[in-house]
Phi, psi and omega in degrees: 000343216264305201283017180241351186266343222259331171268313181317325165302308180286016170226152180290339210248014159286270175344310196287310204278308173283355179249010184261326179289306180300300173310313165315325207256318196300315203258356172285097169235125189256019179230022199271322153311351180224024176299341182269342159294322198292292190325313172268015158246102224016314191309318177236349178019075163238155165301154171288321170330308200294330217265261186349307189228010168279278189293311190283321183308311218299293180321302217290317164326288170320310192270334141337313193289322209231015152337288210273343151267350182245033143285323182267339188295351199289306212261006174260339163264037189044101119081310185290319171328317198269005159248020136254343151318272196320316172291331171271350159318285215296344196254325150319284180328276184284017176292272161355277186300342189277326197236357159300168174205126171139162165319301192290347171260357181252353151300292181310337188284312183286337122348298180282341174312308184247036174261010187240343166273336183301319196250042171289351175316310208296330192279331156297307179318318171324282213283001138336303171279010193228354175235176217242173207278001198293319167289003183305309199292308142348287202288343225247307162310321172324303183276343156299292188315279187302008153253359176281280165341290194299316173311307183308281199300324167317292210294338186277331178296315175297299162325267206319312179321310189300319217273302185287304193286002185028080178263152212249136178312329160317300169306340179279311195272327169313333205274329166303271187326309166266027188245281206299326098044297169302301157344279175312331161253044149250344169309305212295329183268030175265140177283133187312104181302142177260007183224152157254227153251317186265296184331286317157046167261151160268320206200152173287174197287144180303142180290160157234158196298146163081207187280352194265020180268311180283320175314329186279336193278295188311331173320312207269021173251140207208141170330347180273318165298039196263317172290070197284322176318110170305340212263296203286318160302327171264013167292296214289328170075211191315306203288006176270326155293302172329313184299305190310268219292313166340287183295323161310304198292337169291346212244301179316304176330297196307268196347288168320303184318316200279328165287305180294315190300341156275139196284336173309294168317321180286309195327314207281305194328297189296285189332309190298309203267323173326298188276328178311294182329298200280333168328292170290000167282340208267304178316320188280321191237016182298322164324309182288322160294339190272287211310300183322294177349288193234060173330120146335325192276333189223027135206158178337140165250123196246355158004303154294316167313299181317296179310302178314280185321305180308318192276357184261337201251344151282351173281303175284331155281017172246336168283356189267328145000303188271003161267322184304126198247071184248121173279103189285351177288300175301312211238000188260054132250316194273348162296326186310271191316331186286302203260026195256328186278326200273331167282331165310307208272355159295308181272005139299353169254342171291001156258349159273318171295139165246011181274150176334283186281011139267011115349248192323288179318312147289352167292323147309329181266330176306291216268345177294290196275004166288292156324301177315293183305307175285012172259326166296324156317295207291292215301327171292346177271325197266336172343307173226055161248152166282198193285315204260348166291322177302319190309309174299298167317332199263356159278339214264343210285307184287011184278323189271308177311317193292318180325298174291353191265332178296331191293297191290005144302305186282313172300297188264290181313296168326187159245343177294293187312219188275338173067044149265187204281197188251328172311296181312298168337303186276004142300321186271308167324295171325280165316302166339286188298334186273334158301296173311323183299316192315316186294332190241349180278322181298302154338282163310335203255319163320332169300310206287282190303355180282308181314319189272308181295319187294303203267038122304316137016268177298325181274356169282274161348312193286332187259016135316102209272000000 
């Protein structure tokens, strides 16, 4: 017993298998495609108003408020407390929605909502600490890959349940509760990481290529390995952690400081909180526009489908990313800006239209160049980073993002704010994106020409006798 616990702890492929299992359950949600019928219907009998400008801005609150402690809280308590958090959220969550009733409790579901996407940091971030780095690249699809699957079979089970079984939205959501539920006992059997990235280093960080190699090497040094003396360590008592976390949050500063000073890093950066922000505003409130469209109550609901589809075609276009053979330092501002105008004029027509399936359709080409981009974004930000500088960029980045979407949350949305309509939202998203397109065309064409200018420059110079 003892040398069968003694390998599962020392292999990789135990973590993986339970934490590949928690991600599957955690996104297999099959009512999660029809909350807003369920919510404006017999079940829950709220307005779309009430849906719109109450209830939902409630999420962007929450994961604002709790992002950036349970981004730090993550890695000092190594990972699993907060993925077993995340599980009693998600068992919350859908309590709430099955047997509350009223504004204020389903403002608490979105509360709970949004303490369970605040600590999704923790399901990558795990499985870091616990394999070694020859297996990232592995594990790391692995743990993509079964949550990509797990969306496609929720939205398609959910559709199917609705449509052939005619299943009652109540029931689409017990079945979300006992797939997170399941989840939650697959956290417990995970094994207790012994590193984090930051608290909890054993050895500094792997060098990385270019100038960020000694900067990144310098990351693991933090007061607490300063104090080789026992004598003297155990003097310092209480005040030797306090120092220790000091010196973490100093060393995440320098570290930003040190990444945003490239101009490259910041452009991909600016794109990433810019467009992520709107991404998720389109996502969170796109329901509200199919039910105006198509009311649940007297048409077909296709949701699931629509989801399904979206999520197979965002999958295929972040895998067509690694065959495309582009030099993105010359051409990735201006694919920013093409296809950042190609998500304007998607949700400009999902605002101009009033038919359904032009809808659905432009909600497909919206979330399609969207994946596509931000799988191109992701690779150029992590490319000449270490692990624990990417981690870092890629909390600060969706931080600055939640930031902009809490403005426009407030601004556009609220009821406290202008409270618009659902139609108008999606005007104002639609004009969002054609600026970062204008912002990034402005760029690019500024890229190409500098470029185009040095090397004239240059070939002038060399045939110069």
């Amino acid at each position: 017993m003892d040398c069968w616990k003694g390998a599962v702890s020392h292999s990789w492929i135990y973590p993986t298998v339970i934490i590949c299992a928690n991600g599957f359950f955690t996104t297999m949600r099959p009512s999660e495609s029809f909350l807003t019928p369920y919510l404006t219907g017999p079940d829950k009998n709220l307005t779309i108003e009430e849906v719109t400008n109450q209830i939902l801005p409630v999420w962007t609150y929450s994961y604002l408020a709790l992002l950036f402690p349970v981004f730090l809280l993550t890695d000092y308590v190594r990972y699993k407390p907060v993925l077993l958090l995340q599980g009693i959220s998600l068992i919350v969550t859908w309590l709430l929605l099955l047997f509350a009733h009223g504004v204020a409790a389903m403002q608490l579901v979105e509360f709970f909502y949004g303490m369970v996407t605040a600590t999704e940091v923790a399901y990558y971030a795990y499985i870091y600490s616990v394999v070694s780095t020859q297996h990232f690249q592995r594990v790391t699809s692995y743990c993509r890959s079964v949550t990509l699957v797990a969306a496609t079979v929720a939205a398609v089970l959910g559709q199917l349940l609705v449509s052939l079984a005619h299943v009652s939205y109540f029931y689409l959501n017990a079945i979300t509760l006992a797939s997170v539920s399941l989840a939650f006992l697959c956290a417990f059997f995970l094994p207790m990481p012994q590193r984090s990235m930051f608290f909890h280093r054993r050895d500094a960080p792997e060098p990385v290529p270019g100038p960020d190699k000694g900067l990144a090497a310098g990351g693991a040094h933090s007061p607490c390995h300063e104090e080789t003396n026992p004598d003297a360590a155990a003097g310092a008592g209480s005040a030797r952690p306090h120092r220790h976390m000091l010196g973490v949050l100093l060393q995440l500063g320098r570290d930003l400081r040190d990444c945003y000073g490239s101009r490259k890093l910041l452009c991909w950066s600016l794109w990433w909180a810019l467009a992520t922000a709107g991404f998720n505003q389109v996502v969170n409130y796109v329901q509200v526009l199919w039910d105006l469209r198509a009311p649940s109550h007297s048409s077909a609901v296709y949701n699931g489908a629509v989801e399904a589809i979206a999520t197979f075609l965002g999958s295929a276009t972040s895998m067509a990313v690694g065959y495309v053979k582009v030099n993105w330092d010359l051409s990735g501002e201006l694919a920013l800006a093409i296809f950042s105008a190609l998500d304007a004029g998607s949700l400009l027509l999902m605002h101009f239209t009033d038919n359904i399936w032009a809808c659905y359709a432009g909600y497909l080409a919206f979330k399609g160049c969207y994946m596509l981009l931000i799988t191109i974004a992701t690779f150029q930000i992590a490319v000449n980073l270490s692990m624990e500088r990417y981690a870092l960029m890629f909390g600060f980045n969706n931080f600055v993002a939640l930031v902009i979407q809490t403005i426009l949350t407030v601004v556009v949305v609220d009821s406290r704010g202008l409270g618009l309509d659902i139609s108008s939202q999606f005007l104002i998203y639609g004009s969002y994106f054609t600026v970062i397109a204008g912002i990034f065309l402005i760029r690019s064409m500024y890229t190409i020409i500098s470029i185009k200018c040095r090397n004239t420059s240059v070939a002038a110079e060399s045939t110069a006798p």
